[in-house]
C-alpha positions in Angstrom: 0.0 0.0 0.0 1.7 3.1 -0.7 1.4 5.8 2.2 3.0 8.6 0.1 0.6 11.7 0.2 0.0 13.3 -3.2 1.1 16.8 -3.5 -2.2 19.2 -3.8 -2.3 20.3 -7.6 -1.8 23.9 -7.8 -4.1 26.0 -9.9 -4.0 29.4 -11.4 -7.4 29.9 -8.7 -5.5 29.2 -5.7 -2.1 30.9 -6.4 -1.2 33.8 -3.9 0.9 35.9 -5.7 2.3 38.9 -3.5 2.7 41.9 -5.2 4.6 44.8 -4.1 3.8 48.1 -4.0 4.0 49.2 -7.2 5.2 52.9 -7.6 4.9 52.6 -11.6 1.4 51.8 -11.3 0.2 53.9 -8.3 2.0 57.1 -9.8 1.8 59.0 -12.5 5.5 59.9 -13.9 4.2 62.1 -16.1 4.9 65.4 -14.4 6.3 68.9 -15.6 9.7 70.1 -14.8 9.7 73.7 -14.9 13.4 74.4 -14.5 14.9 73.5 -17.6 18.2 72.9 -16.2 17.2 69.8 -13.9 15.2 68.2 -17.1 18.6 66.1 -17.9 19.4 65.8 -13.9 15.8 64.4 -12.8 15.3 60.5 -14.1 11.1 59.9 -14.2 11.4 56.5 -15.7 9.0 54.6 -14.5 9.7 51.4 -12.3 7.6 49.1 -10.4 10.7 49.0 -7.1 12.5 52.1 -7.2 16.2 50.1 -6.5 18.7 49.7 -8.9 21.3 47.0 -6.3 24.0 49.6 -7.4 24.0 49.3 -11.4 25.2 52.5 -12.2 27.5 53.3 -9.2 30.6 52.5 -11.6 29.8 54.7 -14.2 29.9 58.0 -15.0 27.2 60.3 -14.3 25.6 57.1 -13.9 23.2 59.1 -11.2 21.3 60.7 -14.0 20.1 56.7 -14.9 19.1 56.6 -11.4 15.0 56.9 -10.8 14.7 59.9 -8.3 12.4 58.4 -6.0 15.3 55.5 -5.1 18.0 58.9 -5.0 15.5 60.3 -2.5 15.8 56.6 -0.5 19.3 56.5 -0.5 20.2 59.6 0.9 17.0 59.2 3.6 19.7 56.1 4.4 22.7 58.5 4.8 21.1 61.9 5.9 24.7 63.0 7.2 26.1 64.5 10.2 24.8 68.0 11.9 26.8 70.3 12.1 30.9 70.6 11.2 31.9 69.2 14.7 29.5 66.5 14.3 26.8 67.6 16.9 24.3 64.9 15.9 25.5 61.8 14.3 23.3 60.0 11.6 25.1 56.3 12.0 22.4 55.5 13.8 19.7 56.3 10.5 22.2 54.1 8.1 20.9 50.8 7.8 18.3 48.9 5.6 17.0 50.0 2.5 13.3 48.5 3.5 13.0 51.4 6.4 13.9 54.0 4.2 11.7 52.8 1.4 8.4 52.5 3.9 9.3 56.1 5.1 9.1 57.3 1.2 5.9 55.1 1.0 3.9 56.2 3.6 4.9 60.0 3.3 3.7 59.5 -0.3 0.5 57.4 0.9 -0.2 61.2 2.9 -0.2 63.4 -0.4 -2.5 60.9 -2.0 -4.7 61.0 0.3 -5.0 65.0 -0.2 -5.2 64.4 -3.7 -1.6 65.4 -5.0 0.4 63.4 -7.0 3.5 62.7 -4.9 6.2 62.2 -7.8 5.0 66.4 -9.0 5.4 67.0 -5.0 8.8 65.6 -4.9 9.9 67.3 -8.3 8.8 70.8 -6.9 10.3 69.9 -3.4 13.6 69.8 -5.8 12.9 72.6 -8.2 12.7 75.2 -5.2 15.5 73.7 -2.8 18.0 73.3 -5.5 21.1 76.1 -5.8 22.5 77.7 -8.8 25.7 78.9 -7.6 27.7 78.3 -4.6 31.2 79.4 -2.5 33.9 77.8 -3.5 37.8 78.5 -2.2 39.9 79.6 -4.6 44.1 80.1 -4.8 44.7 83.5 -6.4 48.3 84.9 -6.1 49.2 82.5 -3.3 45.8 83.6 -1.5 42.6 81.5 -0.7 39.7 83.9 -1.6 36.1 82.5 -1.7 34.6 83.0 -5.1 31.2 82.2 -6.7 30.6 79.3 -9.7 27.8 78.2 -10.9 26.5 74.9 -9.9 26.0 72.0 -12.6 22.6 70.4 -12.6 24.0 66.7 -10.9 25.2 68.6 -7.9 22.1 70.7 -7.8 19.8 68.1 -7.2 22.1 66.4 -5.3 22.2 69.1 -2.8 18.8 68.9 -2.6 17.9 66.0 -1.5 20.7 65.8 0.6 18.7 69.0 2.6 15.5 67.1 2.6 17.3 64.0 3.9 19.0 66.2 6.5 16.0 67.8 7.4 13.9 65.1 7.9 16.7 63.3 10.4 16.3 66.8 12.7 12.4 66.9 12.4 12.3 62.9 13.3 15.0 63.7 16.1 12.6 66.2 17.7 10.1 63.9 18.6 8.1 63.0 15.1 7.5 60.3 12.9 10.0 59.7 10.2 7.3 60.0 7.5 5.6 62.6 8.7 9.0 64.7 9.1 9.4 63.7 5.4 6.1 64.7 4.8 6.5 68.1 5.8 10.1 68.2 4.6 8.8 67.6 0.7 5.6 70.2 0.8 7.1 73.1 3.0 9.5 72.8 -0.2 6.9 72.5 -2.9 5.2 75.3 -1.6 9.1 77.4 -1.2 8.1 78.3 2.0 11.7 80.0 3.3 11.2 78.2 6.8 11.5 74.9 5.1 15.3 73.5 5.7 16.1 73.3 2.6 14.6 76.0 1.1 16.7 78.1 3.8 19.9 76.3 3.2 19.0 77.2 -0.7 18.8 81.0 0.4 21.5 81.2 2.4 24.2 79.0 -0.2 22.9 81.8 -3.0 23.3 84.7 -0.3 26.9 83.9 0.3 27.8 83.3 -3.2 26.2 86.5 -4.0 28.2 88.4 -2.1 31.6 86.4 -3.1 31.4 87.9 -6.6 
């Protein structure tokens, strides 16, 4: 007699497939860039997990291949240290890509819900925070003078979202939710509102450039 159970037959009715939340589905990428400088430095391509697994880390300029929903989740990973002297350290915010990702999520989850379409929020967020010109030290006749240059579209947006980052690591320090610091982080910006960290780290980069000409 043989005692050997059969294995059930699987169907196409009974299969549990998980799906994951799909950001090229549940946004539209279709959004306007007003600044026509960022058009080349902003990647909308569509993608159903915004992570790459470090594909174009060895190339160069390989961030402009990069979606900009997984650049915002990267630096959220690495937000940076406060301050020159390191008065608050971010090692403890470094760690999995899945916590970073759910904070993106869920702060995007809030905009839906108000009707806004979270990838436009995000583009604005990076439109208003990013700087055209900067300090930067220069060696004239054997002296170190700060002069101003103009800022190439990579670094601007880079700079951006490495104040959002940074500002949502000192809201979430202060006592509030990760994705709601994010939240506020992303539409203080769209809205340019100057009390917004990085729309004052904007102002005051430009300031001292400006008067470094």
């Amino acid at each position: 007699m043989n005692m050997t159970a059969e294995k059930p037959k699987v169907t196409d009715e009974n299969k549990k497939i998980e799906v994951a939340p799909a950001f090229a589905n549940k946004y539209n990428y279709d959004v306007e860039i007003s600044d026509l400088g960022l058009k080349t430095a902003i990647n909308l391509k569509p993608m159903v997990i915004p992570r790459s697994t470090g594909l174009y880390s060895q190339q160069k300029f390989g961030r402009k291949k990069v979606n900009i929903v997984e650049r915002l989740i990267t630096h959220l990973m690495v937000p940076g240290h406060k301050g020159k002297k390191h008065f608050r350290t971010s090692k403890l915010m470094s760690g999995r890509y899945h916590t970073a990702f759910n904070i993106v999520y869920k702060s995007f989850e809030r905009m839906e819900k108000e009707g806004k379409n979270p990838i436009q929020v995000l583009v604005k967020a990076i439109e208003n925070s990013a700087p055209r010109e900067e300090v930067m030290s220069m060696l004239i006749a054997g002296q170190r003078l700060a002069k101003q240059v103009d800022i190439s579209p990579l670094r601007r947006v880079d700079l951006s979202l490495r104040w959002i980052a940074q500002g949502t690591a000192q809201l979430s320090a202060s006592g509030k939710k990760a994705d709601e610091a994010l939240y506020s982080i992303l539409t203080g910006a769209a809205n340019n509102l100057e009390n917004s960290f990085p729309v004052s780290k904007r102002i005051e980069l430009e300031r001292q450039a400006g008067a470094s000409r």
